[in-house]
C-alpha positions, 0 to 999 in steps of 0.5 A: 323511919320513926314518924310520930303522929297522934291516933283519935282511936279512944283505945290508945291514951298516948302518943302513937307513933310508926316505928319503921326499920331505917332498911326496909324488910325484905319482904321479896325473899325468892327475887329480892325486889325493892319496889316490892318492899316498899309496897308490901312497908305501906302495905304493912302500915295500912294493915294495921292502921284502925283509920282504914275503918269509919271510927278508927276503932277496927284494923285488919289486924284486929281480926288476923293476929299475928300472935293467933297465926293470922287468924282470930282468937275469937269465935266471932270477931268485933266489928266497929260498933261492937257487932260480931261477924257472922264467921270465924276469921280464917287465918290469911297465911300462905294465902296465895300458896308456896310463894308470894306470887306477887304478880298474881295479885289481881288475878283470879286465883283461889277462891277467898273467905270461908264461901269463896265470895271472892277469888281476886287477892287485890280485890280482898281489901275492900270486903271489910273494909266496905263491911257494915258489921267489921269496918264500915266504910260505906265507899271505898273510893272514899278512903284515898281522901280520909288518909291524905290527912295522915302526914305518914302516908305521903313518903310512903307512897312515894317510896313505893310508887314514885309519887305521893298519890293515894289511890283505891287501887293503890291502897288494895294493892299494897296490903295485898302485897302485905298479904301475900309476903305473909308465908309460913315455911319454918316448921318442924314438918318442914324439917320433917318434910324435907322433899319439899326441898329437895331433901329426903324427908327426915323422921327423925325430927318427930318423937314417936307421937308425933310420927305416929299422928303424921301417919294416921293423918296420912294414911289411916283415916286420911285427912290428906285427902282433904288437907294436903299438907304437900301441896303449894298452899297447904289446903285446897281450892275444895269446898266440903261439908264436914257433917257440922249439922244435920240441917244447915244453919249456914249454907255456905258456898251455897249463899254465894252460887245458889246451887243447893248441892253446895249448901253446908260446904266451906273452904278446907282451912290451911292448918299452917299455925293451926295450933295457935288459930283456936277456936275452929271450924267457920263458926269457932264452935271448937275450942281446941284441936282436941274437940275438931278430932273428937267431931271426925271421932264420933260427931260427923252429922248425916246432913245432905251434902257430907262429902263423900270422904266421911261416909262409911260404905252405905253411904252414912256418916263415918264413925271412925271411933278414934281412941285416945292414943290416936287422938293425942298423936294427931294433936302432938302431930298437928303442933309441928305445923307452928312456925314460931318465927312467923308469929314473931317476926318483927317484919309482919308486926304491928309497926304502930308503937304507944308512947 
């Protein structure tokens, strides 16, 4: 469904037009749903439109690439007028764990961003977009009237709604099915993993290094204990602080509850495509994978919060001193965890094609 429609974003020199498939993209693979899929279209459509920000300038795919395992490439991401975020953006993969769960959408579930502001996925939307550094619409209840004028949007609400009535709600529901479809099971752990359906699991998918990296990972110095690669989401609803700094130069969770025992904790990251999503930690301050281990080596800092995990017997930072070999093995173990087809596949692209 090709419909061509000029962009006033100054970035684009040609004639931008939305390249849809002619069969809608199954985006409810475990109960094929059509009604679904057409939401979680426009909500595609809305994802990577710039026009969702108050110049045109910043979509939400400006700051969560599909090439970077829906992350950020960037330490800190560009905001409408050039301004950079506070944080590094999280990756949105498996956002609402092993399935898409879309009808948990407006349901308070795990908590969202890097200190939990949030915890309703339908209610995502509006965070940055209402954000005066990242998109700048100062009310939201606004944007229903901005998009009316794009003469693409009225079939496509149709299709997935039954009438062409552009709504807040409408909107924010919409991309968070987008959102949620966005799921990442393609891996070689999985290969590896193969209890996860229901088969044994399967060694003989990683080389020597990479067995050995899952095994320390696992078992020697227990990053499992944080980041639980079994689990339906790939991570935790857990806040830790990882001994970044010694004093804290961002609280944190504890901005948001105002109970200092949380000041320094952030959301223990999904490592889904974490090899793509450098640069790491809440503030990008680690460039490579490399960097992230040598800090669990040598770097992890006494601050007054460090979870429990990373102190030694006495109560003071680890310092696990992990060698070389070590170090590599965990990073050749952490690159099985890269869903390629993710990245590329062509349903969770920029529909949006220059000509």
């Amino acid at each position: 469904m090709p419909i061509r429609a000029k962009k006033s974003s100054s970035k684009f020199s040609g004639t931008v037009y939305l390249d849809l498939p002619a069969t809608t993209y199954n985006y409810s693979t475990q109960n094929p749903d059509n009604v679904i899929d057409n939401k979680a279209t426009l909500g595609r459509v809305l994802f990577y439109d710039t026009r969702l920000s108050v110049n045109n300038a910043i979509s939400c795919a400006s700051c969560h690439k599909q090439a970077a395992g829906f992350a950020d490439n960037v330490a800190q991401s560009v905001g409408f007028e050039g301004r950079l975020t506070g944080r590094n953006s999280k990756s949105i993969v498996n956002i609402t764990g092993d399935d898409p769960r879309f009808d948990e959408i407006d349901q308070p579930a795990l908590p969202l961003f890097w200190d939990g502001r949030e915890n309703v996925l339908q209610h995502l939307t509006a965070r940055p977009i209402t954000n005066h550094v990242e998109m700048g619409i100062d009310d939201y209840a606004t944007l229903p009237a901005k998009l009316s004028q794009v003469g693409y949007y009225a079939p496509l609400f149709e299709n997935a709604y039954g009438d062409n009535t552009i709504t807040a709600d409408r909107i924010s529901e919409c991309v968070a099915v987008f959102v949620a479809s966005i799921q990442s099971h393609n891996t070689r752990f999985d290969d590896f993993a193969g209890s996860k359906m229901g088969r044994p699991m399967n060694p003989s998918v990683f080389t020597a290094q990479e067995y050995s990296g899952y095994n320390l990972f696992i078992n020697k110095y227990q990053c499992q204990s944080c980041h639980h690669l079994f689990s339906d989401s790939y991570s935790t609803e857990d806040f830790k602080d990882i001994g970044l700094d010694q004093n804290y130069k961002d609280l944190g969770m504890g901005v948001i509850t105002g109970n200092s025992t949380e000041n320094g904790t952030f959301r223990v990251p999904n490592l889904r495509n974490v090899a793509l999503s450098a640069p790491y930690m809440h503030d990008g301050r680690y460039k490579t994978l490399d960097e992230v281990v040598e800090h669990y080596s040598t770097g992890i800092k006494n601050s007054s919060n460090l979870d429990w995990n990373l102190r030694d017997m006495s109560g003071k930072a680890r310092v696990m001193n992990i060698s070389k070999d070590e170090k590599d093995a965990i990073v050749a173990f952490l690159n099985t965890l890269t869903d390629y087809d993710l990245v590329t596949d062509p349903k969770f692209s920029n529909p949006f094609k220059v000509k």
